[in-house]
C-alpha positions as CSV (number, residue, x, y, z in Angstrom):
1,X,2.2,24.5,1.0
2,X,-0.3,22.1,-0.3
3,X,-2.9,22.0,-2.8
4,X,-4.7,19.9,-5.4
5,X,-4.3,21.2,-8.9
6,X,-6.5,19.8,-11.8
7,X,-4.7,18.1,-14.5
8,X,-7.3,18.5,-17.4
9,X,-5.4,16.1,-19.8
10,X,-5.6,13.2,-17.6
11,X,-9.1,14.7,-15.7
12,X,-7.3,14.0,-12.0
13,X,-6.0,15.4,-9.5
14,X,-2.0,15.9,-8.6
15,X,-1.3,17.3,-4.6
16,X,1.6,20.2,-4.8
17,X,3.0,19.6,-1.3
18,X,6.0,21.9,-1.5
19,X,7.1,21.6,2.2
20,X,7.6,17.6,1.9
21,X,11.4,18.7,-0.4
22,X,12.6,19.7,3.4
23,X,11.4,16.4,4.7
24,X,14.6,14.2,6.5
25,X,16.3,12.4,4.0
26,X,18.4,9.2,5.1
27,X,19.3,10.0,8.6
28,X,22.5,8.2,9.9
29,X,21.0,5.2,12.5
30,X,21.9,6.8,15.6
31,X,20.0,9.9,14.3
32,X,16.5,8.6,13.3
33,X,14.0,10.4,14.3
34,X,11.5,7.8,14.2
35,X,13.6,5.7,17.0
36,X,12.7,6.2,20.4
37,X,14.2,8.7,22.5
38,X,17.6,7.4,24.4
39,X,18.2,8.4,27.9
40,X,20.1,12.0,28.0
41,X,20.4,12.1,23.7
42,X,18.1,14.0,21.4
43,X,14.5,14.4,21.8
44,X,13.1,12.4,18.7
45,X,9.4,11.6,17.7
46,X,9.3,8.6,20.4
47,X,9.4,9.1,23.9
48,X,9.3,5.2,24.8
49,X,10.2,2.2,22.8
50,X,7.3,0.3,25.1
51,X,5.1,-0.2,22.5
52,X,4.4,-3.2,19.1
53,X,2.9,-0.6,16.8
54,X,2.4,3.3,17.2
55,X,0.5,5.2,15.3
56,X,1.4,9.1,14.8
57,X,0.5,12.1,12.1
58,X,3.3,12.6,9.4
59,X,5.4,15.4,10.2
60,X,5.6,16.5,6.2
61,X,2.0,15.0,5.0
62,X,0.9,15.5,1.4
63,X,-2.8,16.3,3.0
64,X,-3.6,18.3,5.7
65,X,-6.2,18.4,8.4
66,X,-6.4,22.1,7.8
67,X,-4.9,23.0,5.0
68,X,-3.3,26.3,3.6
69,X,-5.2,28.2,1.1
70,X,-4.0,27.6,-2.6
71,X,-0.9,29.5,-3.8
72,X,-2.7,30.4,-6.7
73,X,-6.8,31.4,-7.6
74,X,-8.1,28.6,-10.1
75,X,-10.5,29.0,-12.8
76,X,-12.9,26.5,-14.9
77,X,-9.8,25.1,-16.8
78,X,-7.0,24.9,-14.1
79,X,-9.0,23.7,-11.2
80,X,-7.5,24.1,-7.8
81,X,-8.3,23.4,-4.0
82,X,-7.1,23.0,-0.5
83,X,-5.2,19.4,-0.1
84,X,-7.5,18.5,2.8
85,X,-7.1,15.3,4.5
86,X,-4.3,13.0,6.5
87,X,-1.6,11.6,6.3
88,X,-0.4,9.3,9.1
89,X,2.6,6.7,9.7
90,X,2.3,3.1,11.4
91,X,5.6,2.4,13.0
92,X,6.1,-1.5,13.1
93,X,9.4,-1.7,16.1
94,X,11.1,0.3,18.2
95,X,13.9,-1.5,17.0
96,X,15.9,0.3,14.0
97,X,16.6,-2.9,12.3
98,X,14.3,-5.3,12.8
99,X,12.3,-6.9,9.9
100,X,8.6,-7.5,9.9
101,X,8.6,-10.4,7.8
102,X,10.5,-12.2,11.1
103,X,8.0,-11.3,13.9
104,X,5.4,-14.0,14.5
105,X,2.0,-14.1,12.9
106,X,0.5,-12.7,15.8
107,X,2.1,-9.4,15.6
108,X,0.6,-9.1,12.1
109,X,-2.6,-9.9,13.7
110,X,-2.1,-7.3,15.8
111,X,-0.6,-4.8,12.8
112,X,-4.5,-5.9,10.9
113,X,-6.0,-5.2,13.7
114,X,-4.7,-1.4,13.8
115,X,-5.4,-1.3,10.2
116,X,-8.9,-2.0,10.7
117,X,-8.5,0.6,13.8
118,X,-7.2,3.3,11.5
119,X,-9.7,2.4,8.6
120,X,-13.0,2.3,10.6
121,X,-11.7,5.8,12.2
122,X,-10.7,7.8,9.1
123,X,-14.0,6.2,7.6
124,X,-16.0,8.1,9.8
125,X,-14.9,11.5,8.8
126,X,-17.1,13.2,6.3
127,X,-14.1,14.8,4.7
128,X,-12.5,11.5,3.8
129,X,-13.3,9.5,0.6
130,X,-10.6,7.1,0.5
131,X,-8.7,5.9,3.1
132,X,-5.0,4.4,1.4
133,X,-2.7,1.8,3.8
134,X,0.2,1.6,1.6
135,X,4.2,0.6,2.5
136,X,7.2,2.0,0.5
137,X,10.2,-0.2,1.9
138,X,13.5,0.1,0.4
139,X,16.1,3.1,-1.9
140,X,15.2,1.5,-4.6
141,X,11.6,2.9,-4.1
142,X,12.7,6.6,-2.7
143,X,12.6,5.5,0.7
144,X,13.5,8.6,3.0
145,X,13.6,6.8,6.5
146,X,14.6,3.2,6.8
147,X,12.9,2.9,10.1
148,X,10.6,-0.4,9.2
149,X,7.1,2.0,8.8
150,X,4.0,1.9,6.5
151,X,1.8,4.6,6.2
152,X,-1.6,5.7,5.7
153,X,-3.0,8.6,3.4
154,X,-7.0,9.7,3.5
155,X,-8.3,11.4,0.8
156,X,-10.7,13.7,-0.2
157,X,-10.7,11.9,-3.6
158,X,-11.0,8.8,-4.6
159,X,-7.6,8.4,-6.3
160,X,-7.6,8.0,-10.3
161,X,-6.3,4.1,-10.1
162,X,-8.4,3.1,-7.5
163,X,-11.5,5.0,-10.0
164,X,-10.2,2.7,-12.8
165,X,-10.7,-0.4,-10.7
166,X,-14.0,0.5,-9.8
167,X,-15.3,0.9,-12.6
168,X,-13.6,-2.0,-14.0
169,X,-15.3,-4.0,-11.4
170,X,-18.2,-2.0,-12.0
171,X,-18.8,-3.1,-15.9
172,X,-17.9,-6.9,-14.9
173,X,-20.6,-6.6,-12.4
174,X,-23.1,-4.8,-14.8
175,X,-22.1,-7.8,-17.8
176,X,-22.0,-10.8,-15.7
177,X,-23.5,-10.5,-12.2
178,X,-20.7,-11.8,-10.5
179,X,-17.8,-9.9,-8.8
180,X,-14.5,-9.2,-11.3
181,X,-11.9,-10.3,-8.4
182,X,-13.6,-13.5,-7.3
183,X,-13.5,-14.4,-11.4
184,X,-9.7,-13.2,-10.8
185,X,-9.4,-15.9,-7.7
186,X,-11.4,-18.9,-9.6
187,X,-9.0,-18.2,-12.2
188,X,-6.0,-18.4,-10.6
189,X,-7.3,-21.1,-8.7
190,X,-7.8,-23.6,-11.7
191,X,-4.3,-22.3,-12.6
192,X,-2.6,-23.0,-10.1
193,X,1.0,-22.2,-11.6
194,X,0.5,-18.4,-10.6
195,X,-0.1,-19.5,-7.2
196,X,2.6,-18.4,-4.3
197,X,1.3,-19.3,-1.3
198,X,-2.5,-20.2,-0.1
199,X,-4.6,-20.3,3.0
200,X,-7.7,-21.1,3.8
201,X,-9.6,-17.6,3.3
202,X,-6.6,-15.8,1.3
203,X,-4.2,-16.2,-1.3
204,X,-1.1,-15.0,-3.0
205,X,-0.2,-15.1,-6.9
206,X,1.8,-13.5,-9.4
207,X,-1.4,-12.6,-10.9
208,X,-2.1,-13.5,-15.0
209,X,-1.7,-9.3,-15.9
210,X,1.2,-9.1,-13.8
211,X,3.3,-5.8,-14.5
212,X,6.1,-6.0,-12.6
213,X,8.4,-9.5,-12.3
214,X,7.6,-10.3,-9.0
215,X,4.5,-8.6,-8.5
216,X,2.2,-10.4,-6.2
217,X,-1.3,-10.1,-4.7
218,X,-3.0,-11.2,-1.8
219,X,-7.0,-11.8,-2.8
220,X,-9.5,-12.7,-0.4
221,X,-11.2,-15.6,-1.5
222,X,-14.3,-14.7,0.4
223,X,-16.1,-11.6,-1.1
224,X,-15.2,-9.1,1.1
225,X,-15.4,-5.4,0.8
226,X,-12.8,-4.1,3.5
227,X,-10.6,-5.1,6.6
228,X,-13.9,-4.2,8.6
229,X,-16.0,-7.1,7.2
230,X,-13.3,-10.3,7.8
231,X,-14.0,-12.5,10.6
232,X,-11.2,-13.4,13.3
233,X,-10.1,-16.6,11.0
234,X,-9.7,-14.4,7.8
235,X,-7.7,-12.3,9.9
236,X,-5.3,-14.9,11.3
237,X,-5.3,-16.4,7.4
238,X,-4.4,-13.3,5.9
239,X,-1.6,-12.6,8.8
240,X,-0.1,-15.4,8.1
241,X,0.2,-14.9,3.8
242,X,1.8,-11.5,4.8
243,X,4.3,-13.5,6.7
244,X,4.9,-16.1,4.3
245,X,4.9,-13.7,1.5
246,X,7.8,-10.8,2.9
247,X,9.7,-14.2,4.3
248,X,9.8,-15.0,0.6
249,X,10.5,-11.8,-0.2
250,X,13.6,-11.8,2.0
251,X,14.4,-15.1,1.0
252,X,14.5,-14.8,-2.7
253,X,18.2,-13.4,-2.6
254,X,18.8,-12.9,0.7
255,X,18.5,-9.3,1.1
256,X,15.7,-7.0,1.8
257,X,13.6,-7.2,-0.8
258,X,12.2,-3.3,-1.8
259,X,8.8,-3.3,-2.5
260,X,5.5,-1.6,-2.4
261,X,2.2,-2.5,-0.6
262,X,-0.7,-0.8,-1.4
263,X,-4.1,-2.3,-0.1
264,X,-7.4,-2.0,-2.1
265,X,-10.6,-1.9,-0.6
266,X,-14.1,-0.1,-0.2
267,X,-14.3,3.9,-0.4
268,X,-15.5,5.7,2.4
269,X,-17.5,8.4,1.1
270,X,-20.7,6.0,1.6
271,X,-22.0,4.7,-1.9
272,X,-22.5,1.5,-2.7
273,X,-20.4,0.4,-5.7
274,X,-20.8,-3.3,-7.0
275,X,-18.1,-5.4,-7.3
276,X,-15.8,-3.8,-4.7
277,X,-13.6,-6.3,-3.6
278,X,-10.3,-6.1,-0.4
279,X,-6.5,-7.3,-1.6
280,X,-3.6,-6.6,-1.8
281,X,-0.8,-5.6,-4.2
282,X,3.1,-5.8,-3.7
283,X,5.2,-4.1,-6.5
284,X,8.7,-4.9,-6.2
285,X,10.7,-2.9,-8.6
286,X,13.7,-5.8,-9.0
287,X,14.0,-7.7,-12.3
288,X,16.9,-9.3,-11.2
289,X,19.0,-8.8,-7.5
290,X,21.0,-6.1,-9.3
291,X,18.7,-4.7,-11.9
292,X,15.3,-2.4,-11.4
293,X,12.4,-2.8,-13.4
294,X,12.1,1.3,-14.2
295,X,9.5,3.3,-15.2
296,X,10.9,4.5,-18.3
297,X,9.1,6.0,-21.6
298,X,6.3,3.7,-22.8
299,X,5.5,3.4,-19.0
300,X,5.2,6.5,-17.7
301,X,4.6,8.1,-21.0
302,X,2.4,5.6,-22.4
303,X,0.6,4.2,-19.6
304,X,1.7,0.9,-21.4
305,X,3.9,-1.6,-18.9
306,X,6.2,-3.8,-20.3
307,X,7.3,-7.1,-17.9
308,X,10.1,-8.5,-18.1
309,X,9.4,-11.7,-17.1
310,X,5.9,-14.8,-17.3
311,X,4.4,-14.6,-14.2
312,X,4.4,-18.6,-14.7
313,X,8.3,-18.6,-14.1
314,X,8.5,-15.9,-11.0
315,X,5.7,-17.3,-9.4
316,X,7.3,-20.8,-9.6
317,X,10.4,-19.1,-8.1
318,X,8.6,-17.5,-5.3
319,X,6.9,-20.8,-4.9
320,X,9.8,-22.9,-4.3
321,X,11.1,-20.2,-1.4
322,X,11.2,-22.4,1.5
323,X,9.6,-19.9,4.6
């Protein structure tokens, strides 16, 4: 079953996708269904391991191509629909254990490049207002399969914190002209001590606002909307920040490092909106190697984050990372 139900309080949607509770939880190695298939052992959701990335529909989406009917009939206060849309997964290696942030920049050209693929594709179905490349690596995040994966949800909404950027974008636009996240990249530029890692085209900081310790963003320093409008050298620049940026990551106490990615860019459900500008967010949910940053009361109940940490400092710490 799933279904978008209104909440009226916060004036957004919330997806009830009841089948995902059966979903494989933390599959033994030699059991992961996401591996390829081995000669004479069980069928799994790879026949061959002759592939860099593979691209395949989630076998327990939150949305649905063609969704269910609703469990229940909504009204004008309690809202309800069919969770139409899709949900898909990018595997990254055949190999169980391998780590992304040691393949060469040319596989993460290559991993853009299907993003882009996946992007341009989704974009072009009517049904799909937003389409959401995101990563969840690591327990600490609720990770269900440790096969190295990211994933990519469409939506038949724009989703409430992506709205809130917009508009915030939106109103900097409408004050001052000028795009809010090339303000955000001048800034941080004349900074400097926020700064993890820069390229030509892109860079990384522990942004001023930051809300978790070691929260960082890729920003394009060239206005650009989406993955569609970069140019071969923006590509190659970005690829090698993502490198740079896990190998920190994995660096920083030498373990995996949990995080999530989620990537920001232009809706797809064709209006123009100033100020719209592509990056990149990475939340890791460490304050320390053996402490979590949780989500705890004023958080989740107040919307209000509380960081642990300057960004000055943990970006200075990320900084010194040798990759």
């Amino acid at each position: 079953m799933s279904e978008l139900r209104w909440h009226p309080i916060l004036e957004e949607w919330v997806v009830t996708a009841t089948h995902r509770q059966d979903r494989t939880f933390l599959p033994p190695a030699d059991y992961c269904p996401l591996c390829p298939t081995l000669p004479g052992g069980i069928p799994t959701e790879i026949p061959t391991s002759d592939y860099q990335f593979v691209v395949l529909e989630n076998k327990f989406p939150s949305f649905q191509r063609v969704p269910p009917p609703p469990a229940v009939t909504g009204d004008e206060l309690y809202k309800v629909m069919p969770a139409e849309g899709i949900c898909e997964v990018i595997l990254y290696s055949p190999d169980h254990n391998s780590a992304l942030a040691d393949r060469p920049v040319t596989d993460f050209v290559r991993l853009i490049r299907v993003w882009t693929e996946r992007y341009r594709e989704l974009a072009n179905n009517p049904q799909i207002a937003y389409v959401f490349i995101f990563e969840n690596r690591g327990e600490a995040i609720g990770v269900t399969l440790t096969h190295p994966h990211g994933q990519i949800y469409a939506f038949p909404f724009i989703p409430p914190k992506i709205q809130r950027e917009l508009d915030a974008a939106l109103h900097y636009h409408e004050r001052t002209g000028a795009c809010l996240f090339c303000a955000i990249v001048r800034k941080e530029q004349i900074a400097a001590s926020r700064i993890v890692a820069e390229g030509s085209s892109w860079l990384a900081c522990v942004p001023f606002f930051a809300r978790y310790p070691y929260e960082t963003h890729l920003l394009s320093k060239i206005h650009r909307e989406s993955l569609l409008d970069l140019t071969p050298i923006e590509v190659r620049d970005l690829a090698w920040l993502l490198k740079v940026t896990l190998s920190k990551f994995d660096r920083l106490w030498q373990v995996p490092l949990p995080f999530m990615m989620v990537m920001h860019q232009a809706p797809t459900d064709g209006l123009k909106r100033p100020g719209v500008h592509l990056h990149i967010e990475f939340y890791p949910p460490m304050r320390t190697r053996d402490k979590l940053k949780y989500l705890a009361g004023c958080e989740s109940g107040a919307g209000t984050f509380i960081n642990d940490a300057l960004p000055e400092e943990k970006a200075a710490e990320l900084r010194a990372i040798p990759v």
